[in-house]
N, C-alpha and C positions, 0 to 999 in steps of 0.2 A: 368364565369358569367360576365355580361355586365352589367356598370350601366350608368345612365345619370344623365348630372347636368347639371342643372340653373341660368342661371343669366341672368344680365341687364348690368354689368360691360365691360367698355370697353377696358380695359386693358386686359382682360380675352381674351375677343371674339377676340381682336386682334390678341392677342400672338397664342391662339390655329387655327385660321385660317391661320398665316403667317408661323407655326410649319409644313401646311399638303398642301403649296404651294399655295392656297388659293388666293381669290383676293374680295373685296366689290361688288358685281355688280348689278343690276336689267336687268329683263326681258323687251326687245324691245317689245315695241306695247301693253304693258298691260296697260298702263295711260292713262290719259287724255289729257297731252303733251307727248314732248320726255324730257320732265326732270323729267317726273312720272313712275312707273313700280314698280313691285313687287317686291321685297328687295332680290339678292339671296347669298349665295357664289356659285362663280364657282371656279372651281380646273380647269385651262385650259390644264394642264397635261395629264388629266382623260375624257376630253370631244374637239369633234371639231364643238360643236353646235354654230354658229352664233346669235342666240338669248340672248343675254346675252352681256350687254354694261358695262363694267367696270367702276369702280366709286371711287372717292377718299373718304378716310373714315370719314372726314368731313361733307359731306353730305348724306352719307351713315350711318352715328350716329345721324344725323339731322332727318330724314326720321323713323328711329328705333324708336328713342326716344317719336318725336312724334306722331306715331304712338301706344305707348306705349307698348313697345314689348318685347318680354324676348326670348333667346336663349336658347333653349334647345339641348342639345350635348351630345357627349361620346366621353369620353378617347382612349378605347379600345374596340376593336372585344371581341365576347368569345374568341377567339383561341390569344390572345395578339397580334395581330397588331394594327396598331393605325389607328384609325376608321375618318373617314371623315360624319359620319352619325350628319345632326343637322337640326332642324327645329327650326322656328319662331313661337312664341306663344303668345298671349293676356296676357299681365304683369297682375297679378292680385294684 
């Protein structure tokens, strides 16, 4: 069984995103500049999509923050691999 957990912590989001190769990034051409766009991680490991502009976590926890966002995640797969599955969520 698979469970997910939450936060807003960035100590947290850091460690499990640099754990699973991970990098800060937002999506090209979603803003209203090019310093605007959708908040994502990418794993460049796992993807050769071009749309995805890497970001330093500085303003990438700027961007979260104020947007008031909470990470939701998982540890593990059911079958125990470690799971890269995590969405962005409205902080409540």
């Amino acid at each position: 069984m698979s469970n997910s957990n939450q936060t807003h912590d960035h100590s947290k989001i850091k460690n499990w995103v640099e754990e699973r190769n991970g990098v800060p990034a937002r999506i090209k051409g979603t803003g209203k500049s090019d310093a605007d766009g959708l908040l994502r991680i990418h794993f460049p490991d796992n993807s050769d999509s071009d749309d995805f502009e890497e970001m330093d976590w500085e303003d990438f926890f700027r961007d979260f923050d104020d947007n008031k966002l909470d990470f939701l995640f998982q540890e593990e797969k059911a079958n125990g691999e470690k799971s890269t599955f995590h969405k962005f969520i409205e902080r409540s």
